[in-house]
N, C-alpha and C positions, 0 to 999 in steps of 0.2 A: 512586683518589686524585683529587681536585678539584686546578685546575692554574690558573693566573691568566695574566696579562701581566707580563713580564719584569718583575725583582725591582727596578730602579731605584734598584738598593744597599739598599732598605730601611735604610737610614741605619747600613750596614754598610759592609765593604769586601769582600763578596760579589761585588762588579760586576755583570753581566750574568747570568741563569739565571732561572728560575719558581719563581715565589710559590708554596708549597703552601697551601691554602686549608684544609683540611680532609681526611682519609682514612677511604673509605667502609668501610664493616664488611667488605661480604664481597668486598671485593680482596684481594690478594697483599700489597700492602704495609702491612695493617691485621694482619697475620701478622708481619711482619718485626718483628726485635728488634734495635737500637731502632727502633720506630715512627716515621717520617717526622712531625714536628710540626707545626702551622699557625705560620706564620711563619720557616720553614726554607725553605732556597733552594736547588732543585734545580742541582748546576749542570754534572752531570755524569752521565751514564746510560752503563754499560759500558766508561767511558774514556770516550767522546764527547761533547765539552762540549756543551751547552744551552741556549742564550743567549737565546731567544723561545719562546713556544707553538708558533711553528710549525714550531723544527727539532724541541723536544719532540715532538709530532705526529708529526713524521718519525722521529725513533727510536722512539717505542715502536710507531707501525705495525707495524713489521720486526721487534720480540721475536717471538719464541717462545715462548708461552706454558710450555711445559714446561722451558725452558731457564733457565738461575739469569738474575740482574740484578743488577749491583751499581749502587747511586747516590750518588753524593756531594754529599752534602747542606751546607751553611752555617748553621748559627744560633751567635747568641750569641758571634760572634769566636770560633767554632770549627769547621773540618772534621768533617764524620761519614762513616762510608761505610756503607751500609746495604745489606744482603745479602735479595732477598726470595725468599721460600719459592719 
């Protein structure tokens, strides 16, 4: 998944979290159903909220590849949470 600089609300009431930009074919999260969208806004990985690229960074260093992920995601003045494979 492609990851931007903090969402700047995206002219939401998301607040603070990461732009998804794009998800790459063969990541995990291009598996997840629903799919992470461009223009959804990361804002939360595991519970742990996400406010800049750089705390993102800093969670997803620490996954565990084999371990689940959940994220919560923002588009469209609506919560998602999204569960990747």
């Amino acid at each position: 998944m492609s990851t931007a600089a903090p969402s700047a609300k995206l002219g939401s009431d998301a607040g603070a979290g990461v732009a998804v930009h794009d998800v790459v074919p063969s990541s995990r999260a291009y598996w997840a159903n629903p799919r992470p969208q461009p223009g959804g806004v990361i804002v939360e990985v595991n519970r742990q909220p996400v406010g800049s690229v750089a705390e993102w960074n800093a969670v997803a260093g620490e996954l565990d590849e084999e371990a689940g992920v959940v994220l919560t995601l923002w588009r469209d003045g609506r919560t998602f949470f999204v569960a990747l494979p």
